[in-house]
C-alpha positions as CSV (number, residue, x, y, z in Angstrom):
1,X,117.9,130.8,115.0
2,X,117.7,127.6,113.2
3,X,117.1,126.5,110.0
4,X,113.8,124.9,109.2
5,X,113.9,122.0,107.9
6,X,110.9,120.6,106.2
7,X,112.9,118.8,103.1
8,X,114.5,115.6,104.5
9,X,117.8,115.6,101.8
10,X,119.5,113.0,99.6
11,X,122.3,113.9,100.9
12,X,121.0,111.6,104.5
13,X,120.9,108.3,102.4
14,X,124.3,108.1,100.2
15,X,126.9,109.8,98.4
16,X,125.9,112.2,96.5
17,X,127.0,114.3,93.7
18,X,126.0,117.9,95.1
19,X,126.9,120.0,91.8
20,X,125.1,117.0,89.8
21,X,122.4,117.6,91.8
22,X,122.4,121.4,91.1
23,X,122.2,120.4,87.3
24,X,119.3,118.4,87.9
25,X,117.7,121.7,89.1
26,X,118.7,124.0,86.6
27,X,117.4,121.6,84.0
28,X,114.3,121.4,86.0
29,X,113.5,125.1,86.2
30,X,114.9,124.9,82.1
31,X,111.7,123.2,81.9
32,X,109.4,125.1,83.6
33,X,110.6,128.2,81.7
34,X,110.1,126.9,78.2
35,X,106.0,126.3,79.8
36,X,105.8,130.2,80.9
37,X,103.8,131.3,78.0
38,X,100.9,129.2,79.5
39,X,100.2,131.9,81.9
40,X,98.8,133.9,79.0
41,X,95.9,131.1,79.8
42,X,94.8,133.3,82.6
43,X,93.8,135.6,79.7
44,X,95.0,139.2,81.4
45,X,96.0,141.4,79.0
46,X,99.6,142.7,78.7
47,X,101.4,143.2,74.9
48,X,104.4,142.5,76.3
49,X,104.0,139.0,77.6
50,X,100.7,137.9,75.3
51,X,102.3,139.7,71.6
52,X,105.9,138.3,72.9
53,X,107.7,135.6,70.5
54,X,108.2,132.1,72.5
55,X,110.6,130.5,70.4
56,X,113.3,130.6,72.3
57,X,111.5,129.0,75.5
58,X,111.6,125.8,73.6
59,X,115.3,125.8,73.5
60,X,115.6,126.2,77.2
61,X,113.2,122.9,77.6
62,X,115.3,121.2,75.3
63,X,118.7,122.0,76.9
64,X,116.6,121.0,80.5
65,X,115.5,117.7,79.0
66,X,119.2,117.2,77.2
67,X,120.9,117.7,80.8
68,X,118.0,115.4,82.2
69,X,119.5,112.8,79.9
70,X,123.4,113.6,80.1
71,X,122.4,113.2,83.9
72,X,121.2,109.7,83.6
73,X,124.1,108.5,81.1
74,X,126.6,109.5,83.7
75,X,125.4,108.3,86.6
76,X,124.9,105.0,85.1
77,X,128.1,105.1,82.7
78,X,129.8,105.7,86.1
79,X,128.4,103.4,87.9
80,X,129.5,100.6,84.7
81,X,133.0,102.0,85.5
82,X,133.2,100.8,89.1
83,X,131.0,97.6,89.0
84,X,131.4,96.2,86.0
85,X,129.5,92.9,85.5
86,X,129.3,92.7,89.5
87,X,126.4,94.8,89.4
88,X,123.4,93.2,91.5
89,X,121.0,93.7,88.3
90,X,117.8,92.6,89.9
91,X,118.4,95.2,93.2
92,X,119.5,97.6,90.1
93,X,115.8,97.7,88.9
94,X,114.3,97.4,91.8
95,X,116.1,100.4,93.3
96,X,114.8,102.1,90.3
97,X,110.9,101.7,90.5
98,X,111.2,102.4,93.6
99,X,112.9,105.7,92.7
100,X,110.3,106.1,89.9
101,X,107.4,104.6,90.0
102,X,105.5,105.4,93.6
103,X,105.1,109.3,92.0
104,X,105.0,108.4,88.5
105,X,101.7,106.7,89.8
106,X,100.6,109.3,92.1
107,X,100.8,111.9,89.2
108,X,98.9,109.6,86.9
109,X,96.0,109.5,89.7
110,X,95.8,112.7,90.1
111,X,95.7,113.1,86.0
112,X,92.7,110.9,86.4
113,X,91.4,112.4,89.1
114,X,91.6,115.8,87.5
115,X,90.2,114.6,84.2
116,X,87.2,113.3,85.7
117,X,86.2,116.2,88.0
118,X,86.2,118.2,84.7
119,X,84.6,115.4,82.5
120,X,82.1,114.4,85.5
121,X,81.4,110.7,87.1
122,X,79.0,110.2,83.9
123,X,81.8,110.1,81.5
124,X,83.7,107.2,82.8
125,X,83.2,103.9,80.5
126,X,85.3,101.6,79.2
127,X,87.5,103.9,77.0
128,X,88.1,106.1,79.6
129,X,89.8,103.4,82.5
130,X,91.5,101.9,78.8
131,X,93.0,105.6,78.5
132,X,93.9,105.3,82.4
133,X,95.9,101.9,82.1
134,X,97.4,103.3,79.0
135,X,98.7,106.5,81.2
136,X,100.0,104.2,83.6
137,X,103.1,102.7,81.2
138,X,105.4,105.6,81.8
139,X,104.3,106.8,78.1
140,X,105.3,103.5,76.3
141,X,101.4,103.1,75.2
142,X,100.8,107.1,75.4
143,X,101.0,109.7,77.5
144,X,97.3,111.4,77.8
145,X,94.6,110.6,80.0
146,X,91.0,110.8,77.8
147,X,87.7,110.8,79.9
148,X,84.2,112.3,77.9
149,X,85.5,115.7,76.0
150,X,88.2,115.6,78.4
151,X,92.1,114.7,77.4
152,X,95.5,115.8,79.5
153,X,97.1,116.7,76.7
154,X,97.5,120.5,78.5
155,X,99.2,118.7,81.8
156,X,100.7,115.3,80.3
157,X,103.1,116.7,77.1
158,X,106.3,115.9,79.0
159,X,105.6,112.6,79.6
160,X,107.5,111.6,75.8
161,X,111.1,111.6,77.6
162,X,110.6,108.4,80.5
163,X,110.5,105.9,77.9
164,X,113.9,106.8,76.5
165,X,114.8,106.5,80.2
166,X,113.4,103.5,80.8
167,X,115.3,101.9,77.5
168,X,117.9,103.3,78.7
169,X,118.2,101.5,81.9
170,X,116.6,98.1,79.8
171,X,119.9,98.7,77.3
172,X,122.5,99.1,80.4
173,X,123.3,95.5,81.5
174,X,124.2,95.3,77.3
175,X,126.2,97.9,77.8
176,X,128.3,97.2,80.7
177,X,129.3,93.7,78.7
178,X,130.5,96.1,75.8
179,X,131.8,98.3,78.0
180,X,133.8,95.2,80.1
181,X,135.6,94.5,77.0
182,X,138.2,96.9,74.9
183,X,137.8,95.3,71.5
184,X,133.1,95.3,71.7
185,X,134.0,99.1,73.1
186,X,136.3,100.5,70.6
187,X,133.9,98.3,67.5
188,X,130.2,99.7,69.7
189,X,131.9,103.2,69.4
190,X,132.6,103.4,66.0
191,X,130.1,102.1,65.2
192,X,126.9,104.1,67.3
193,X,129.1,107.4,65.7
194,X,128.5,106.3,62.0
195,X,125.0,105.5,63.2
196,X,124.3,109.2,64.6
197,X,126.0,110.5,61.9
198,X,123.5,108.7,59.2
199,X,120.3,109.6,61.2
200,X,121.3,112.7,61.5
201,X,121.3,113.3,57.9
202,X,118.0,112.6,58.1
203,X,116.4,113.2,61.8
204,X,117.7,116.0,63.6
205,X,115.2,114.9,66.6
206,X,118.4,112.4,67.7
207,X,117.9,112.0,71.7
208,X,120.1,109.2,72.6
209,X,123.5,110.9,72.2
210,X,122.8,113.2,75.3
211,X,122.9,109.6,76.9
212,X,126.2,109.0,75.7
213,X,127.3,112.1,76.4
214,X,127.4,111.4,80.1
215,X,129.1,108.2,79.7
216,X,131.9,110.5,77.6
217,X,131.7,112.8,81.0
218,X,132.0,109.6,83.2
219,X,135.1,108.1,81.0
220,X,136.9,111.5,80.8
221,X,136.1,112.2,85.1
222,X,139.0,110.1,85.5
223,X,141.7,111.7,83.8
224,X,140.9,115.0,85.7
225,X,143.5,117.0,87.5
226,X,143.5,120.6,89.1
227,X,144.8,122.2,86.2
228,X,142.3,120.2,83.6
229,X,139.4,121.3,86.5
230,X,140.1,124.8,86.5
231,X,140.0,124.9,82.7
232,X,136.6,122.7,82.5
233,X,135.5,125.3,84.9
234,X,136.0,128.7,83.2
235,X,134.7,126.3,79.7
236,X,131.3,126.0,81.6
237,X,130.7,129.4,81.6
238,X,132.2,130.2,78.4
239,X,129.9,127.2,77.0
240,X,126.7,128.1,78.7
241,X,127.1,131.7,77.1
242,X,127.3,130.0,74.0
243,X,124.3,128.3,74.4
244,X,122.5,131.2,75.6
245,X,122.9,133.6,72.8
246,X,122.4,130.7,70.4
247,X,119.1,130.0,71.9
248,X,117.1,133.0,70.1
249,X,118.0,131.8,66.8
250,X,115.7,129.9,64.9
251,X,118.4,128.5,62.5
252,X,119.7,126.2,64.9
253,X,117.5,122.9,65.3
254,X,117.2,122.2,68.7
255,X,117.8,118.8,69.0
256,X,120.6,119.1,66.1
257,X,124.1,118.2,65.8
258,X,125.2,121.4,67.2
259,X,122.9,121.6,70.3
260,X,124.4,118.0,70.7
261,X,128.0,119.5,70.4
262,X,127.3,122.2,73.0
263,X,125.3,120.6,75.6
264,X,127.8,117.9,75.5
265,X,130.5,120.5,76.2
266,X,128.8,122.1,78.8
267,X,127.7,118.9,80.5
268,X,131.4,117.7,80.0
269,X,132.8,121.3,81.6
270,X,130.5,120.4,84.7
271,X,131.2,117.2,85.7
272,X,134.9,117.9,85.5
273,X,135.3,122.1,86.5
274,X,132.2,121.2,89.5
275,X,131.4,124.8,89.1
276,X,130.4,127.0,92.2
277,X,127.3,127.9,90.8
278,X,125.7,124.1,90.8
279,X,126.9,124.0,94.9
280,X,124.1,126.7,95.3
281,X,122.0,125.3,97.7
282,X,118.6,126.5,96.0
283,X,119.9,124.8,92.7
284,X,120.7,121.5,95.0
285,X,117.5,121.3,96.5
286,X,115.7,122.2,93.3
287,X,117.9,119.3,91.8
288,X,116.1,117.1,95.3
289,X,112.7,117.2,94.2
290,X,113.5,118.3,90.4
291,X,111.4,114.8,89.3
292,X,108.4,116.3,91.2
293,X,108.9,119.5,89.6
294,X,109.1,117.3,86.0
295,X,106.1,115.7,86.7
296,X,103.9,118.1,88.3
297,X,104.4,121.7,87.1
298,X,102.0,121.7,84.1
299,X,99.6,120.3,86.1
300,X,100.1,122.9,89.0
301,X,99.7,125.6,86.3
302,X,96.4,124.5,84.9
303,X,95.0,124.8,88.3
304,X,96.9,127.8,89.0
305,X,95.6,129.3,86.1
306,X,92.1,128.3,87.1
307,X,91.7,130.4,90.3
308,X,94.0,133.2,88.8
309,X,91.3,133.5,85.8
310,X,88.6,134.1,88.3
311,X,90.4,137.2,89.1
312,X,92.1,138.2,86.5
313,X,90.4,137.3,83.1
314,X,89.9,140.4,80.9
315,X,92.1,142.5,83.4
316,X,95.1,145.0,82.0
317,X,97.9,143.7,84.5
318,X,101.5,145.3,84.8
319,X,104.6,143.3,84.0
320,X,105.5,143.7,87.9
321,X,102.1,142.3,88.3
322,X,102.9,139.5,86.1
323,X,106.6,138.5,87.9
324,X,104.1,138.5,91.0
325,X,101.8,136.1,89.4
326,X,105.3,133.9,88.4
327,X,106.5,133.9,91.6
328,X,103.2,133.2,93.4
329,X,103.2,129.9,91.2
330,X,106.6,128.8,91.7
331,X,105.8,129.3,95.3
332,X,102.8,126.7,95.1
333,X,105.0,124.5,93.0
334,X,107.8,124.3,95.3
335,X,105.7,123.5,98.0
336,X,103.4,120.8,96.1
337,X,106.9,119.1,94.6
338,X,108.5,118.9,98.3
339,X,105.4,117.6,99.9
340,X,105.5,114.8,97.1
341,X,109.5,114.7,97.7
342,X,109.2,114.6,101.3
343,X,105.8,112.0,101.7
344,X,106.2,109.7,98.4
345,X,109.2,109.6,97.1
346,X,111.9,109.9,100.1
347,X,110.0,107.2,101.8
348,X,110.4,104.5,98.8
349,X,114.0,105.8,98.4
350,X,114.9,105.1,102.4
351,X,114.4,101.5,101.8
352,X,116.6,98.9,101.7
């Protein structure tokens, strides 16, 4: 019997990092999770899902968005390594709207879309297509789409991290002339340190180190061996337990100095162990269409919880109801994500 194969793979176009790639999906359904406690929205009625404390959720969408960003620092960091100041900058940033952009723009359309079936026809004036344009920045002049008594604020919340992407990729060709010269590196990395240390002391909401800490992954990759691998790969695991049993405490800021330590460690331990785990094909393929699944899940719930309300408003459900009600929405989302992978974004990313 053969396979079927609806999701045309990254894997078709160039090298790619497969156990990256698996990282990219865990930090993808990272996010998802720390959204569950919107499907109390359907308004069933269960004590322990509705009464349950959600704390810890947050910490799993931090550690998803703090891989997100590792991710991007390496790739990029590594890609500094090799090329240097030979890097074709203006097919750099065009390769990466083309990566971004053509589903950053569906999703905004069907934001507006969405808004404006709810709001109605009637409600679009000025403001509104102001809002729209606005949406359309990749959240450098805000992230919510506000039409009558209507604003996305429900679907649109994780739009706050692609602007630290995009200055990100603004700040690389600056980088890679630092990076191109011993003296500008050992003098930029004393002195972004002393920097994180200082605001730090003050702002424990410090994103831009996860950035770095993929270029510290893409520096160290080199120096690996199989004994230095095997250790980085039993560190992973021993890392990521860490990080699991710290996430239910509320002590520990989740964008602090020590989340920075430990995601940095474990993002480190992956790159270099290239853990069995992040080869699992589901985690791959998750990674695939893991911007999709960014983009589109809180959007997918809010309808999902819609339709489910219909049914089940006011209703005592079991938790095995409840898992059923999970799984029927990660069902919808993986199909809506790889129909946006497979139809938008695969196409733009074919081309030369």
């Amino acid at each position: 019997m053969h396979k079927a194969n609806v999701l045309p793979h990254l894997s078709k176009i160039n090298h790619r990092y497969d156990y990256i790639d698996g990282l990219r999906g865990l930090a993808a359904i990272l996010v998802v999770c720390s959204h569950s406690w919107r499907f109390r929205d359907i308004g069933f009625t269960n004590d322990e899902i509705t009464k349950a404390d959600y704390f810890y959720i947050g910490n799993f969408g931090a550690l998803g968005v703090q891989l997100f960003f590792c991710i991007t620092g390496f790739l990029f960091f590594k890609k500094i390594i090799s090329q240097g100041l030979e890097i074709d900058w203006k097919q750099f940033y065009i390769s990466r709207w083309k990566r971004l952009a053509p589903l950053y723009m569906a999703f905004c359309l069907c934001v507006i879309i969405l808004g404006i079936m709810i709001a109605g026809p009637g409600a679009v004036n000025a403001s509104a297509l102001t809002s729209a344009a606005k949406l359309m920045t990749f959240g450098f002049m805000g992230g919510k789409f506000a039409v009558g008594n209507y604003d996305s604020g429900y679907i649109t919340p994780i739009l706050w991290t692609l602007p630290y992407e995009w200055k990100f990729y603004f700040s690389i060709p600056a980088i890679a002339v630092i990076c191109s010269s011993r003296n500008l590196l050992i003098t930029s990395i004393m002195g972004v340190a002393l920097l994180y240390i200082c605001i730090s002391t003050s702002d424990n909401f410090n994103v831009w180190v996860f950035f770095l800490s993929g270029g510290l992954a893409a520096y160290l990759d080199k120096f690996k061996s199989n004994l230095v691998s095997s250790i980085a790969n039993v560190s992973f695991y021993l890392s990521a337990a860490v990080i699991l049993t710290t996430m239910f405490s509320h002590d520990i800021d989740k964008y602090g100095a020590f989340r920075a330590i430990t995601s940095t460690i474990l993002f480190i331990c992956a790159v270099i162990g290239k853990p069995r785990i992040l080869r699992f094909k589901g985690l791959v393929y998750a990674g695939e269409i893991s911007y999709g699944i960014y983009l589109f899940h809180l959007m997918v719930i809010f309808i999902f919880n819609h339709f489910a309300s219909k049914f089940l408003f006011n209703s005592i459900i079991s938790g095995y109801e409840v898992l059923a009600l999970v799984a029927a929405y990660c069902a919808v989302l993986t199909l809506t994500t790889t129909l946006t992978f497979k139809y938008i974004e695969y196409p733009f990313m074919r081309k030369k």
